[in-house]
N, C-alpha and C positions, 0 to 999 in steps of 0.2 A: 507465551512465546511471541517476540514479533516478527512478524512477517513484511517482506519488502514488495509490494508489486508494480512492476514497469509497464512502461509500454502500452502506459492509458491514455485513450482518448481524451484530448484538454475537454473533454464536454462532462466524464467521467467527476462526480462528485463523492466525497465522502460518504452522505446517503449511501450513495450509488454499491461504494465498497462493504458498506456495514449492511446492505441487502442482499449481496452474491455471495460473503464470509458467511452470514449470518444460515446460511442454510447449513454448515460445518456443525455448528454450534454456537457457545455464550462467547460473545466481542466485549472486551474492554474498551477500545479505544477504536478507531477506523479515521482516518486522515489523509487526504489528498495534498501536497505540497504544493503552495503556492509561491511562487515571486510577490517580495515582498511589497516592491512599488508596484508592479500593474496589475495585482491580485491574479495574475492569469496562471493556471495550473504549467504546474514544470515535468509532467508525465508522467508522475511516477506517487508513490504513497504506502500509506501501513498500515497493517493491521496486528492488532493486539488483543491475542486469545490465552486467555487462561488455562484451557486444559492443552496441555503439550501433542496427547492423541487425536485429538478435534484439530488440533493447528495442521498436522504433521500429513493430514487426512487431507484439508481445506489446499495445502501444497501440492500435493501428490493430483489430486482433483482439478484444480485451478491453471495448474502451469500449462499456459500454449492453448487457454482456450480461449474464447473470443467474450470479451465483456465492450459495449457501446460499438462493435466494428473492429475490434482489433484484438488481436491475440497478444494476452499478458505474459509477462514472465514474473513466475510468484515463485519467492525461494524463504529461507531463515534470514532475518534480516542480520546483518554482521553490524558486532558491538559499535557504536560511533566511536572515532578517532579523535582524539584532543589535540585540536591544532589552531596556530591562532587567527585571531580575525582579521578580516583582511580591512584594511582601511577603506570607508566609504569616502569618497568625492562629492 
């Protein structure tokens, strides 16, 4: 299952998420979004857990509680939408 969580701390790193999930259970993947020119986090990131009940567990747990100072909001990530790319300048 992926999972979406907001409302991170830009100090907030990948590490950071694959260490607070990883107490649920076994992580696939854990990623922090960054902006692509200034590397600086965009708030928000995912986690990717293989057992559905560990995920489902890791949500139920997670949403509204404070990770680095702020209170996340962690939900089912919704499938990405195919749309097109916007032209760079």
């Amino acid at each position: 299952m992926n999972i979406y969580i907001g409302n991170l701390a830009y100090a907030v790193t990948s590490d950071d998420l694959q260490e607070a999930f990883g107490a649920f259970g076994e992580i696939s993947r854990a990623t922090v979004i960054t902006d692509r020119e200034t590397g600086r986090s965009k708030g928000f990131g995912f986690v990717e857990m293989p057992n559905d009940d560990e995920a489902r567990k890791a949500i139920e747990e997670m949403n509204d509680q404070p990770l680095s100072g702020r209170n996340i909001r962690v939900n089912e990530a919704k499938p990405r939408e195919d749309r097109p790319r916007r032209p760079r300048f």
